[in-house]
N, C-alpha and C positions, 0 to 999 in steps of 0.2 A: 844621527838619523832623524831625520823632520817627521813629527808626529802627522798621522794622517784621520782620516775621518772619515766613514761613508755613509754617502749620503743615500737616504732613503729612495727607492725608486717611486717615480711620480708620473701620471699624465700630465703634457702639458698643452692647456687650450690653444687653435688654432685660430684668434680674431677675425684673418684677413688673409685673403691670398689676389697675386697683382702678376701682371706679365712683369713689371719691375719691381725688384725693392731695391732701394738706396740706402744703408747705413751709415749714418752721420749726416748733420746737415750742415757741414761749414761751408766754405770757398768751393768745393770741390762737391758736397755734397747736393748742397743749396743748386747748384750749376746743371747737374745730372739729374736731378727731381724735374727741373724745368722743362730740359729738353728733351728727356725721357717722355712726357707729357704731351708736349708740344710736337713730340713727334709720333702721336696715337698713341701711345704705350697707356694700358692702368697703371697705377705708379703709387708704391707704398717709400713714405720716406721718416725715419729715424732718426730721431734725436735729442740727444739725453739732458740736452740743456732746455731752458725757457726760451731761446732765441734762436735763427736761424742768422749763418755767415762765419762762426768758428772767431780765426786770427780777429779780423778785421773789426768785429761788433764784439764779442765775448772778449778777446781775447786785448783789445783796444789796439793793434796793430794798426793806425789808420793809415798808414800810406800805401798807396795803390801806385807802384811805381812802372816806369818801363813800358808806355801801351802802346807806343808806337817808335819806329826805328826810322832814319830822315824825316818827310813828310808824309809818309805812310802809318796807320792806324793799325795793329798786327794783332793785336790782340783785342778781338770787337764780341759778336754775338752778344752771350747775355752779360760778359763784362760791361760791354760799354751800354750796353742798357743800362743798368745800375747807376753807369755814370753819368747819364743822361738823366735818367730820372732823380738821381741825387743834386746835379747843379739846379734842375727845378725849383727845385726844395732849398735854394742855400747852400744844403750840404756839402759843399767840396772847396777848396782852395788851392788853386791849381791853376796854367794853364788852358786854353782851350783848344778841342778838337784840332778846330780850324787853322792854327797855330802849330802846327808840329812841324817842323824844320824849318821854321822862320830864323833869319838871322837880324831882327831888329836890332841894335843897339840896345834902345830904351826896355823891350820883350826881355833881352839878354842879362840887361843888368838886374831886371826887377827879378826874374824868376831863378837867377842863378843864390841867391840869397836860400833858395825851396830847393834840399836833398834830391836829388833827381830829377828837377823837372827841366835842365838843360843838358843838353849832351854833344860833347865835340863842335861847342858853341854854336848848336842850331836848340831850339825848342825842342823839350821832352815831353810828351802828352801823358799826364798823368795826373796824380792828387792826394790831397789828405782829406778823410772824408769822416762824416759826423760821426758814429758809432749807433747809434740809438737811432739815426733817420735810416739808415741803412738797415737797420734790423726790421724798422717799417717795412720798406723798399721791400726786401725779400719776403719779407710774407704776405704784401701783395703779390707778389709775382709768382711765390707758387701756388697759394690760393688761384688767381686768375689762371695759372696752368691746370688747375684741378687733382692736383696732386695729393691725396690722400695721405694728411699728416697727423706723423704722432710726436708729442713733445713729450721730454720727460721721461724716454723711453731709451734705456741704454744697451744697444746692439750688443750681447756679449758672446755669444756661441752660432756659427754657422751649423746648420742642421745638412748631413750629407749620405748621398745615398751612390753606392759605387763609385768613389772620387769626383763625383758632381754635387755642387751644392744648388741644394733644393728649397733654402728660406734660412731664417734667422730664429734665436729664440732670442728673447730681449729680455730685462727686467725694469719695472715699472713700480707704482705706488699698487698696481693690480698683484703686486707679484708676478713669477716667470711667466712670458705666453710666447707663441711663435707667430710669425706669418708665412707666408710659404710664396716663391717666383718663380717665374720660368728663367728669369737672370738675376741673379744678384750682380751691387753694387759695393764695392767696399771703399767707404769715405771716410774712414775711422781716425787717418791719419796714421795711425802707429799699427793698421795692418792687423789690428784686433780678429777680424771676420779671416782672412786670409791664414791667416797663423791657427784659429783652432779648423779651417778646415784639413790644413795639413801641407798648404803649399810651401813652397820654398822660400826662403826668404834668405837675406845678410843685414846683421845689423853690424856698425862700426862705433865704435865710443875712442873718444880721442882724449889725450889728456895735453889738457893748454894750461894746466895753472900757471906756465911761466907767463902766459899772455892777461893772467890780469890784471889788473889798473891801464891798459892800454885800450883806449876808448876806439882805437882804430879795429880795434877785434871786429866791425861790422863788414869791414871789407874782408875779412879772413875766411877760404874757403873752406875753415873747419869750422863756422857756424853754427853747423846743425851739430855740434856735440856740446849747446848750453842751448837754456830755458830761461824766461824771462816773468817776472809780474810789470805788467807794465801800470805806470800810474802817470793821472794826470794831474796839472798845478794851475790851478787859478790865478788870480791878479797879474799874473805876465804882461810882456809887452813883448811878442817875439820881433818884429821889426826893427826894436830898440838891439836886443841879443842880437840879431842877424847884421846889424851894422857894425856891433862891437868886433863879430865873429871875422867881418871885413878888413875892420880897422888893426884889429890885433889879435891876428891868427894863432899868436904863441901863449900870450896871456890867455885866452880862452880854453888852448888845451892843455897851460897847465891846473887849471881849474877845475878842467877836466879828469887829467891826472890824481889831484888832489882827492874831489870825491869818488874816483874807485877807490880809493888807500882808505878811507872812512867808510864805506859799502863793502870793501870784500872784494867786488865785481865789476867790467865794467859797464859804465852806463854812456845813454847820449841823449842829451833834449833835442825834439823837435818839432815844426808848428803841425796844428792841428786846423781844421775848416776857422775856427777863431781868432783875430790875434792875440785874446785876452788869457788865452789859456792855452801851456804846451804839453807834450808828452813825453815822458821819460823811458826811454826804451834802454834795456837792462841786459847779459850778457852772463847768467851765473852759470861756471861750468864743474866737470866733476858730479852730474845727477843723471841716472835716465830716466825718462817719460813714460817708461815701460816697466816701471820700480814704485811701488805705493811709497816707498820710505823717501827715493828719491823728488819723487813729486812734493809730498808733505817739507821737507827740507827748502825747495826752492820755495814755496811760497812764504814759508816762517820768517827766511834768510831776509829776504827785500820787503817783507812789513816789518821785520826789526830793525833794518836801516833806515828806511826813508827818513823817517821824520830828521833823524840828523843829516842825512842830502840836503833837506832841503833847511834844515838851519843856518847849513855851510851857505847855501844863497845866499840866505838872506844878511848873514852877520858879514861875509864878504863883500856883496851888494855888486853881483856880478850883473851889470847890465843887462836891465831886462827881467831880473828874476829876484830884484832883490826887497820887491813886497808879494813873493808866491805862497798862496795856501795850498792845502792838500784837497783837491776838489773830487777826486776817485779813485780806488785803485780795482784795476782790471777782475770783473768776476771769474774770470777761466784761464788759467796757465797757460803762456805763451812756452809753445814749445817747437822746436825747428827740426830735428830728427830724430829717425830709431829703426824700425825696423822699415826695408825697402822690399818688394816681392823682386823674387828672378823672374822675369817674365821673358814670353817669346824674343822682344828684342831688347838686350840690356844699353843705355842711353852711355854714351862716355863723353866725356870730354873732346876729343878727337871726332865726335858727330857734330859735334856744335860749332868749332870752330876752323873743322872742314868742311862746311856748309852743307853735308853732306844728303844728298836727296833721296825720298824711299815713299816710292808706289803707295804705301799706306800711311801717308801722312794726314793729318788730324788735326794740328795747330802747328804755327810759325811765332815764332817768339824772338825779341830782342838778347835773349839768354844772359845776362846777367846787368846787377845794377853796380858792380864796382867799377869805378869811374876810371880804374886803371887796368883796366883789359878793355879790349875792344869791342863793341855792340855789334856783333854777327847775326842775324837773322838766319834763326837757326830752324829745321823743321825737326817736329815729334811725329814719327809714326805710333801707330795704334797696338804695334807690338808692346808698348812698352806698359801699356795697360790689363795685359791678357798675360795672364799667369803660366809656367812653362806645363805644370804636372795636372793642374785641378781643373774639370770643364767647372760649365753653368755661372762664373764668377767674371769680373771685371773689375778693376784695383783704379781709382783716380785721386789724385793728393801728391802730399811730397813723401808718398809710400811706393811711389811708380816705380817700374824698374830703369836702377842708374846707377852707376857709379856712383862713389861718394862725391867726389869734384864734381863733377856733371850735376850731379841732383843738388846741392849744396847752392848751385847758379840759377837754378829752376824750379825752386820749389818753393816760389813766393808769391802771394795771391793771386796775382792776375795771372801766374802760369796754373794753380790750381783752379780756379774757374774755368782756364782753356781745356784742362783735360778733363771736369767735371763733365763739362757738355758733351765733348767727344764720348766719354766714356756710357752718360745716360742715351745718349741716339745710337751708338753702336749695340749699348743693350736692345732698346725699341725695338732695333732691325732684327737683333737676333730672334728676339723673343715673336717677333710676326712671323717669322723664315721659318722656327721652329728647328734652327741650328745651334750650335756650340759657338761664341762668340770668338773662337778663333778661328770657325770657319766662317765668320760672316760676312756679307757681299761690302767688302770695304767700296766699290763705287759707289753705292745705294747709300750707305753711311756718308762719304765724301759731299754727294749731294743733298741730302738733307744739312748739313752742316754750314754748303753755302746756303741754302735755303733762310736760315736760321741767322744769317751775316757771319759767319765765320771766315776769317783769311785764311787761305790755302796757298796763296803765292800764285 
């Protein structure tokens, strides 16, 4: 029997109260702050890190894959702002806009060398983008939205009054305090806010140990059941790597092979906005993200390997990698799944690639970046955001309601930015109507959305 404790009964200060609050500020958070904003809403937004954008900047995730399907752009709004204002800066190596379903030759051969950024040999609009310009980028942008931010500040208990939830309590270096909304936002990823309000949820853990040292694990739809540290390597030359990877596709993966059997897990390099330096994206499974011990585990695991990764480089002198230093490793746990809410409408697989249409649609996505299923332009309704049991709440990240398959396809940054914004202007709307977000006027949302550049098809 687990010893228990009770804890002292306490007031706790009310800071702030906002027609929105947003918990968490990653991909999904960072997205909903904005357009929550942008679309009149006050707007309190949360987050327990020093930086806004989650995967992508904390977590060093930089590829931004899948933004467009032919020569169509599908995934725009405040994504492709970012991206816009990122290629300003430098920051991205990629592609351009302009460029998505070109079938140049020369476009073809140069960018198919880039994970993604070609597809059924037309151009893929997409990128790899700085980490740290991007952590700028968004705190311009919700600063210039007006978004009333707290950093530092970790979301941990929905505050709830008759099955509605009515604010957050957080903890902070102030110690516990609350703010209070007419709609919350939950951006937590693992469905923190949703979970202690009482909604429903399914979480799925999968056991792949047979799958590792198999670097192909990034195409495997059971993904979201491993964690990553990702890190990055200096002195590189990926154009060098990327020709070897041309030249001799079997040496490279058994190289591959090699360093998962020395790591435990497996991994994959790939470029970053630089050529000089790449990033090692990692695959360790058997933890969940919703487990302090399992958290603690994957970070120890991949700071006790690396340095022998990357002496295998170097002593083997795999093209490309064979004078790499250790230039960073990721501040924030790259984590891909855990807990998903049941919401009004649950996402399946069979939605995606039965193209299948719904009145309350809210984003159009490419749906998945494995190169060996098909690029369906798929649409997301707004059910999948809106929780079955709990009003006053709104769920956006790869915590939406999905199937395992389905979300596993969809729950990767540029789909979380798609349904961050959806999710922040459907609040807005609510919160002005002064209805439950499951009754709220999905036209009035649909049109601010295009308002805002959002594709709807």
């Amino acid at each position: 029997m687990q010893r228990t404790y009770l804890e002292q009964q306490a007031q706790i200060p009310v800071l702030a109260e906002a027609d929105v609050v947003v918990v968490g500020g990653g991909s999904a958070g960072a997205a909903a702050a904005i357009a929550s904003a942008r679309a009149g809403a006050k707007t309190i937004l949360l987050e327990r890190y020093g930086q806004l954008g989650g995967m992508p900047t904390g977590g060093e995730v930089i590829l931004i894959p899948s933004l467009s399907s032919g020569d169509t752009v599908m995934i725009r709004g405040v994504m492709l702002e970012i991206m816009e204002r990122l290629t300003q800066l430098g920051g991205v190596c990629g592609p351009d806009a302009a460029d998505a379903g070109r079938t140049d030759p020369e476009l073809l051969a140069h960018w198919s060398k880039y994970f993604n950024m070609t597809w059924d040999n037309k151009v893929c609009y997409g990128g790899y983008v700085d980490p740290d310009l991007m952590k700028i980028v968004l705190s311009q942008m919700v600063e210039q939205a007006g978004v009333d931010l707290y950093l530092h500040s970790w979301g941990c208990k929905a505050i709830c009054e008759d099955g509605t939830v009515k604010g957050v309590c957080f903890e902070s270096k102030q110690g516990r305090a609350a703010v209070l909304g007419k709609v919350v936002v939950d951006c937590t990823g693992d469905g923190d806010i949703f979970a202690s309000a009482g909604a429903e949820f399914e979480v799925d853990k999968s056991s792949m140990e047979s799958a590792v040292g198999d670097a192909d694990i990034v195409h495997d739809v059971s993904r979201t059941a491993s964690m990553a540290v990702v890190y990055r390597l200096g002195g590189a030359d990926f154009e060098k790597l990327a020709a070897y990877a041309q030249a001799d596709p079997a040496g490279l993966k058994a190289h591959e092979a090699e360093m998962a059997r020395i790591a435990g897990y497996s991994l994959k390099v790939f470029p970053t906005s630089r050529n000089d330096v790449v990033w090692v994206d990692n695959w360790v499974l058997g933890y969940s993200s919703i487990e302090v011990k399992g958290l603690t585990a994957v970070e120890t695991i991949v700071r006790r390997t690396l340095l022998d990764v990357m002496d295998y480089m170097r002593r083997e002198k795999i093209p490309g990698l064979e004078n790499v230093w250790l230039y960073d490793t990721a501040p924030q746990l790259g984590t891909r799944g855990s807990r998903r809410v049941l919401g009004v409408h649950h996402l399946t697989e069979e939605d995606l690639f039965g193209r299948r249409q719904f009145d309350d649609v809210i984003a159009v996505i490419p749906s998945t970046v494995n190169p060996a299923m098909p690029q369906v332009p798929s649409q997301i309704p707004l059910g999948t955001l809106i929780p079955r049991t709990v009003d006053g709440l709104l769920v956006a990240g790869r915590c939406f309601s999905s199937e395992l398959t389905a979300n596993s396809l969809t729950n990767l940054v540029p789909h979380c930015f798609a349904y961050g914004q959806a999710a922040g202007v459907a609040a807005a709307v609510a919160a002005k109507e002064g209805v439950q977000p499951r009754r709220v006027n999905v036209k009035e949302v649909q049109r601010i959305l295009r308002e805002q550049d959002v594709y709807l098809g």
